[in-house]
N, C-alpha and C positions, 0 to 999 in steps of 0.2 A: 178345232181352231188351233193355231200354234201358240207356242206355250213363250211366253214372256223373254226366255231363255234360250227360243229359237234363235238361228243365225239371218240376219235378213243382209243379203245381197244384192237385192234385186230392188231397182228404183224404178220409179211413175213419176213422169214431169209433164204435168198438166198445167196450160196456159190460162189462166183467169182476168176475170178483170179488179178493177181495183174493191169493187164495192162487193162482189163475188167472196173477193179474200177473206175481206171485212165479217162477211155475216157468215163465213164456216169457222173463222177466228172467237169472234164472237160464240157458238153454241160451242167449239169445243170446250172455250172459257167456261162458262157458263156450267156446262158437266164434267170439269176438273180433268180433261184430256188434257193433252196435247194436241199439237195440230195432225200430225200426221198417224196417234195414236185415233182421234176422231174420224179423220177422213179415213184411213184405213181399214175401221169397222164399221162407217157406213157403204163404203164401197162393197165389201166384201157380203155386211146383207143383200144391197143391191142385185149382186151378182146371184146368191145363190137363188132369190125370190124369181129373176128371170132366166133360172137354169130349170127352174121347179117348176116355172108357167108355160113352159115351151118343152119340156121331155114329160112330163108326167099327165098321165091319160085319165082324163075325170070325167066319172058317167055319172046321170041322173039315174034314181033309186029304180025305175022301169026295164032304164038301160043296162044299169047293174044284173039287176035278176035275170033278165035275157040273157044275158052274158055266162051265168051260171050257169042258168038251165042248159045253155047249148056246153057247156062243157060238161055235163053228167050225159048228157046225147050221146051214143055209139060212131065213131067216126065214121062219114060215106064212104064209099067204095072208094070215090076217086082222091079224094085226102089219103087212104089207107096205099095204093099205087103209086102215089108220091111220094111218100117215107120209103117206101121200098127202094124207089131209085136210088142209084151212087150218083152223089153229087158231083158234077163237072168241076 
């Protein structure tokens, strides 16, 4: 995360309603934010939670081991023909 003493240039102007303002005003109050120190680090969780639900590949503990075993496997012939090729 960036350090207190990063340069911040870059601005977010999100449109709310009145009562919207109200109750993110309110919890940043309430945990000695600031507003846009609040919104800024719930944002930023937000973000990474659905960068991390949508790129990363999660298997059941069956699915896992399958996944193992076939990688201790000798690769097939026609897997080993495709490494070979020069790619286009």
């Amino acid at each position: 995360m960036a350090t207190l003493t990063s340069h911040k240039a870059s601005r977010l102007d999100i449109r709310l309603t009145d009562e919207q303002r109200a109750l993110i005003e309110r919890a940043a109050s309430l945990t000695g934010s600031t507003l846009t120190q609040w919104t800024a680090q719930h944002l930023l969780e937000a973000a990474r939670l659905d960068i991390e639900k949508e790129t990363a590949l999660r298997l059941d503990s069956a699915s896992f081991d399958a996944f193992v075993a076939a990688l201790d496997e000798p690769l097939p012939d026609a897997a080993k023909e495709l490494m070979a090729r020069d790619p286009q």
